[in-house]
Each structure stands twice: as C-alpha cells, then as structure tokens.
C-alpha positions as CSV (number, residue, x, y, z in Angstrom):
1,X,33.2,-31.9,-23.2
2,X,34.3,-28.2,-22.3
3,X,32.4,-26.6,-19.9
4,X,30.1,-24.0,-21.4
5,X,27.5,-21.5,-20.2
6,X,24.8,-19.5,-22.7
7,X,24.2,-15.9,-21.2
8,X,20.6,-16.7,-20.7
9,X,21.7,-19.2,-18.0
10,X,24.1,-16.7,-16.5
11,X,21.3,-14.6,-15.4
12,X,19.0,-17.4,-14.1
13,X,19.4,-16.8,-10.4
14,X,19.0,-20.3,-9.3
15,X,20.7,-22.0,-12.8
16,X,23.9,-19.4,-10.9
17,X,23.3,-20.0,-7.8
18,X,24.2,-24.2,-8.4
19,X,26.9,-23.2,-10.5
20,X,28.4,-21.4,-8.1
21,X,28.1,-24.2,-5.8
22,X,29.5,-26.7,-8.3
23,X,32.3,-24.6,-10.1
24,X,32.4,-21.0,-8.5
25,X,35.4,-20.3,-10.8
26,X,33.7,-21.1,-14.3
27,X,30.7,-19.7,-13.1
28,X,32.9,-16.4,-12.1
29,X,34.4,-16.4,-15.5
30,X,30.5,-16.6,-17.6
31,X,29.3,-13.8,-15.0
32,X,32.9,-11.7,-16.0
33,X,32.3,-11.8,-19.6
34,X,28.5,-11.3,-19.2
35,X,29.2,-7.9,-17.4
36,X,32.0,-6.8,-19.5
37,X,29.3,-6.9,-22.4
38,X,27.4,-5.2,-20.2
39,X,24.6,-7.5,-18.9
40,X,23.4,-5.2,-15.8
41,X,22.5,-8.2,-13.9
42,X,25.6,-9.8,-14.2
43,X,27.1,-6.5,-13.4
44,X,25.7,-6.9,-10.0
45,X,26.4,-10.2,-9.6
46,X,29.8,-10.0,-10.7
47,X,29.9,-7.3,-7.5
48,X,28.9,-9.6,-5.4
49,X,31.1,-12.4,-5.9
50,X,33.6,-9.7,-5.1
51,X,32.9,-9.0,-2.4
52,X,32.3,-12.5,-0.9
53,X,35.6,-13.5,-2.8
54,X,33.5,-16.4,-4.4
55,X,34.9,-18.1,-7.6
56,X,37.2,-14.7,-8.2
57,X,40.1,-13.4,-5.7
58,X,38.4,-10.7,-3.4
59,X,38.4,-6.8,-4.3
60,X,36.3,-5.2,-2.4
61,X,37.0,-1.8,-4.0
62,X,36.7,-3.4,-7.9
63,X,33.0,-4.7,-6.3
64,X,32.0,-1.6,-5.4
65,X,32.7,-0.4,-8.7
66,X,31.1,-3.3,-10.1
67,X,27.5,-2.1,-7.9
68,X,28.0,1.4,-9.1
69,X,27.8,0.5,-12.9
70,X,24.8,-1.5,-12.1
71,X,23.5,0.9,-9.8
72,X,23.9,3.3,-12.7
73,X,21.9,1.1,-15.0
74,X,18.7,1.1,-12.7
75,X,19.7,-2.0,-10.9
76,X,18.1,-1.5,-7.4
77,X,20.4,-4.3,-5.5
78,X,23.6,-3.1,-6.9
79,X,22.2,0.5,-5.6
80,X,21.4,-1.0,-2.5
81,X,24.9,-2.9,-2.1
82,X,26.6,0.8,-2.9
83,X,24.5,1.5,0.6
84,X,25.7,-1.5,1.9
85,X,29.8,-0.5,1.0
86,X,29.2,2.9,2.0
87,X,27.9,1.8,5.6
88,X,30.1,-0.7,6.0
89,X,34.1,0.6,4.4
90,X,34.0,-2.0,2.3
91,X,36.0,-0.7,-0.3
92,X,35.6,3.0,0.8
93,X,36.0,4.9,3.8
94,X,32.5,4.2,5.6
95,X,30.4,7.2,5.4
96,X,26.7,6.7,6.9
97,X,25.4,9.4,5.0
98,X,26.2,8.2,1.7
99,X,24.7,4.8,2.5
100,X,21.6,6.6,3.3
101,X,21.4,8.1,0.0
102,X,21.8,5.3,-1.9
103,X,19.6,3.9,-0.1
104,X,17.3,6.2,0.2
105,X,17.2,5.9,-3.5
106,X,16.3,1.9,-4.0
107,X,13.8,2.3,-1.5
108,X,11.9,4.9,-3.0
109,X,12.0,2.3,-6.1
110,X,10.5,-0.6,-4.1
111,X,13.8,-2.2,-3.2
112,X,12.8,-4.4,0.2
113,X,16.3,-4.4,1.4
114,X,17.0,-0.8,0.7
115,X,13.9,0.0,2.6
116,X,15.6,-2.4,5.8
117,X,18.5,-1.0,5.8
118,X,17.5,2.8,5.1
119,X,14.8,2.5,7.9
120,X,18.0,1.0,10.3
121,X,19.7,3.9,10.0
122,X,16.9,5.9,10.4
123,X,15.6,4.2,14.0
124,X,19.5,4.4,15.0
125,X,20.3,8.2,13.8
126,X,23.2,6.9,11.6
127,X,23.9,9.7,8.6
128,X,20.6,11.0,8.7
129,X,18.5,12.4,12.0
130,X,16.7,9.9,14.2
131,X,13.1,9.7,12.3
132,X,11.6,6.4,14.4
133,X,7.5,7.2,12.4
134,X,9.7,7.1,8.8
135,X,11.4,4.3,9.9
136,X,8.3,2.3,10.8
137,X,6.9,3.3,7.8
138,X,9.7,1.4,5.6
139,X,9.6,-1.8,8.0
140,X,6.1,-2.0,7.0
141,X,6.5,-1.7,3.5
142,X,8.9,-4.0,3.2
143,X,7.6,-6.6,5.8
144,X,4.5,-5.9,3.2
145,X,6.5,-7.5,0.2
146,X,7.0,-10.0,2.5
147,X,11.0,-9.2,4.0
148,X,11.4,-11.0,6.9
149,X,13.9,-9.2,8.9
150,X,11.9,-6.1,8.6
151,X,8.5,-8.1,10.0
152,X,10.5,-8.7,13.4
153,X,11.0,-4.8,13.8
154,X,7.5,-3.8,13.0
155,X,6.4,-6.1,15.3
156,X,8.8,-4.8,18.2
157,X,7.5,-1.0,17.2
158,X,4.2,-2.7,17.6
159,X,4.7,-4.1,21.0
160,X,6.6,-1.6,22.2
161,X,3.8,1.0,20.9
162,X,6.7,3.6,19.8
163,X,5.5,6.2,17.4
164,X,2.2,4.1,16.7
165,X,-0.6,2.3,19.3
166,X,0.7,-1.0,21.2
167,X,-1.0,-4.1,19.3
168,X,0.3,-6.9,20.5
169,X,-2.3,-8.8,18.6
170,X,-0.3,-7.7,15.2
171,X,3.0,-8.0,16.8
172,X,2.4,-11.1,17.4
173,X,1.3,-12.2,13.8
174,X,4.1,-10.2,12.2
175,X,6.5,-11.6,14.7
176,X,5.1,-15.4,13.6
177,X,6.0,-14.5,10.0
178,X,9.3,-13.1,10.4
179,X,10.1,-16.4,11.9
180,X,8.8,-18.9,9.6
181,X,10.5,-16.6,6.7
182,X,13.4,-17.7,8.0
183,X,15.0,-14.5,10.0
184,X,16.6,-15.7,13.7
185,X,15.6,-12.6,15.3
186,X,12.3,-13.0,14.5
187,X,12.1,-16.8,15.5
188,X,13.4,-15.7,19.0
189,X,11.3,-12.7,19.3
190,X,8.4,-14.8,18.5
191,X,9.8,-18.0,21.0
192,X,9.2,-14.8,24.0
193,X,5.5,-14.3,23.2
194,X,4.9,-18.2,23.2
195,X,6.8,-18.5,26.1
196,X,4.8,-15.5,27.6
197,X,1.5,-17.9,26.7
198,X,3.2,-20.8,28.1
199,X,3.4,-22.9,24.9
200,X,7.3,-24.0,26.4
201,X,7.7,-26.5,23.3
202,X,6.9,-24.6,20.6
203,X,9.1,-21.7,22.3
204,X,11.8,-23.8,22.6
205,X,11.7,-25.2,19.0
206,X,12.1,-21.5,17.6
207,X,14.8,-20.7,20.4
208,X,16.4,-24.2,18.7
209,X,16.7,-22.4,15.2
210,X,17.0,-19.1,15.9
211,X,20.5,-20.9,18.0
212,X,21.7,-22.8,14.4
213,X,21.1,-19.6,12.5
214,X,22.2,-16.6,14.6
215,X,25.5,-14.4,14.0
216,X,27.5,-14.0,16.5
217,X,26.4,-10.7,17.9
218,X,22.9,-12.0,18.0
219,X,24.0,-15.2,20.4
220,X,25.7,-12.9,22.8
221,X,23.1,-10.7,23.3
222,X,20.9,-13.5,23.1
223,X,22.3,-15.9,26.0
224,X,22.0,-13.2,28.3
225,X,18.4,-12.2,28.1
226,X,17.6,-16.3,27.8
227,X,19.4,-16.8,31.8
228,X,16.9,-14.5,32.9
229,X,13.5,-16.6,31.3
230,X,11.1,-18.4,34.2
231,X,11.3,-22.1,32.8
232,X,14.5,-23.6,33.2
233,X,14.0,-25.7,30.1
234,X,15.3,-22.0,28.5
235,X,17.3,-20.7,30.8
236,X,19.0,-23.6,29.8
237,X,19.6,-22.4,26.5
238,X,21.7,-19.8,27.4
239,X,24.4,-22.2,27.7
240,X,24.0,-23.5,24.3
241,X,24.0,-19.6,23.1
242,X,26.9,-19.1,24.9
243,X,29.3,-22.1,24.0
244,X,28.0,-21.1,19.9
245,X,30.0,-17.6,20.5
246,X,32.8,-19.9,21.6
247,X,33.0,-21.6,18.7
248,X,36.1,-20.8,16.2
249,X,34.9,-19.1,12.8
250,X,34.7,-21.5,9.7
C-alpha cells in the first residue's frame, strides 16, 4: 500500500511531528506540496525542515524564504523564525536590527517566542538600545502564556530587583515553573534557591536535568559557578558539567 498523506494530516502538528520521526522524507514531500498550494502552515513548516535539514537537503536561504511567505500570510512563527534568520546569518547576512523588527512585530501579535527573543535583545542592546523595564515587560507576558525560558529571566529581574522591587518570594515561584516546564536554565536557577534553603536533594535532582538538557554554552558557564557551591555533593557536579562539554557533537 503506497504511502499517502490527506492535507488535513499534514497540518496536525503532532500527526507531523511522528511522521517526521518515522519517514522525514515522505513527510517532507506532503509538507512541499501542501506549501506550494499555499497552505500557510505548511509554509512554515516547510521553513523549518530547511533549516534543520530534516527529511529535505538543507537551504538555509530557500527556508528563509519559505518564513517570509508565511510571515507574509500572518503566520506569527514564520515571522518570528525571519527574527531568528536575521539574528542569527542563517541564510542572510546577520543584521540585529532587522531581527528586532520582525520580532518586534510577532510580539505585538501575542507570539511567546517573539516576545523571548525581542525582549533578549532588548536586555543585551542588540539592534535596538538597551531598554531592561521593556524587556521585563515581554518576559512577563510571555512567562504569562506560560513560556518557560522567559519565566527564568523574570525571575532573575526579580531577584536581582533590576528595573522593578526584589521579590524573591515570586522569583522563586517563577523560577519553580520555568523548571518544571522543562527549560535547563530555569531548573539550575531554581536548584540555587533550594540549595540556598538547604533542600541538597531536591537541588541536586534539578542540577541532574538541567546537566542532560543543557547546550553547551550553558555547561561551561555552568561547571564553573557549581565548583564554587558549599556542599560538595554539588561541587561535585562541576565535574560532570565539565566532562558533558567534552563530549564530541552527535
């Protein structure tokens, strides 16, 4: 029996997400032919696999084309992936003022990521001026619709008390949230304030999976603020952290 796929089941995120999995090249093909017949959300997808190189050979300057039909269709992803080109050079020269903008754009539409990433250039003066009370104000709103990654850095504005009062009763929570949605940063950030409190366990359980999830960036930085902790049970940890950046790319 051939292989088939009904557009409806093209755009089922987690329908493509297993297909992908199982055949990344048919599935590559259905999300081609979707887009070409101009299905927005495959548009985007089709992007995407582009850029990853996933089921399809890898063009990151066809991808960002791909992002900018979407993007011109009201697809708020696909505008925030144009950000994410733009930042990056993939598939362009990198130019951090044009990321803003399109980022600037999704966020204003509700677009969680777009809010992360707009706000990160925004707390790090990167194509627009340094604007740390803006920047908190998009960490919020997306930590609001529940993106983890931006719930770790409102809770470090709200530890730190930088453009707003200390409360390290809400960084605390937010921290807590970031980590058990999954985002490494926030596990480790909220493994300090239970090692702070002296619940060493549970501290070292979060250090445990912020260690299997972190890039590489994140470890380095990582096992050097862990050799400096009180209990050795997590200075012992910076090993661990350390070796991971050792270990060859898969």
């Amino acid at each position: 029996m051939s292989f088939q796929l009904r557009r409806e089941e093209v755009l089922d995120g987690e329908q493509l997400s297993a297909m992908l999995a199982e055949s990344p090249a048919r599935a590559a093909q259905a999300i081609l032919l979707a887009a070409g017949e101009g299905e927005v959300e495959a548009q985007a997808l089709l992007g995407q696999i582009l850029l990853d190189g996933q089921g399809i050979a890898q063009d990151q300057a066809l991808a960002l084309r791909w992002f900018g039909i979407a993007a011109g269709q009201g697809h708020l992803m696909a505008r925030n992936m144009l950000g994410r080109c733009h930042e990056h050079g993939w598939g362009c020269s990198a130019d951090a003022a044009i990321a803003a903008q399109h980022y600037r754009i999704a966020a204003e539409a509700g677009q969680d990521w777009a809010m992360y990433n707009f706000a990160n250039l925004l707390a790090t003066g990167r194509g627009v001026a340094v604007d740390h009370l803006q920047a908190l104000t998009l960490y919020q709103r997306a930590a609001e619709l529940g993106h983890a990654k931006s719930m770790n850095l409102l809770g470090r504005y709200l530890e730190e008390g930088q453009v707003c009062p200390p409360d390290p009763v809400a960084a605390r929570e937010w921290y807590r949230r970031s980590a058990e949605g999954g985002d490494f940063r926030g596990q480790f950030s909220f493994a300090a304030v239970l090692a702070d409190e002296g619940r060493i366990d549970q501290a070292v359980d979060w250090l445990e999976k912020a260690l299997a999830g972190g890039n590489l960036n994140f470890l380095r930085v990582a096992s050097q603020a862990l050799v400096s902790a009180v209990d050795p049970r997590i200075q012992a940890l910076a090993g661990r952290y350390a070796l991971r950046c050792q270990e060859p790319s898969p």
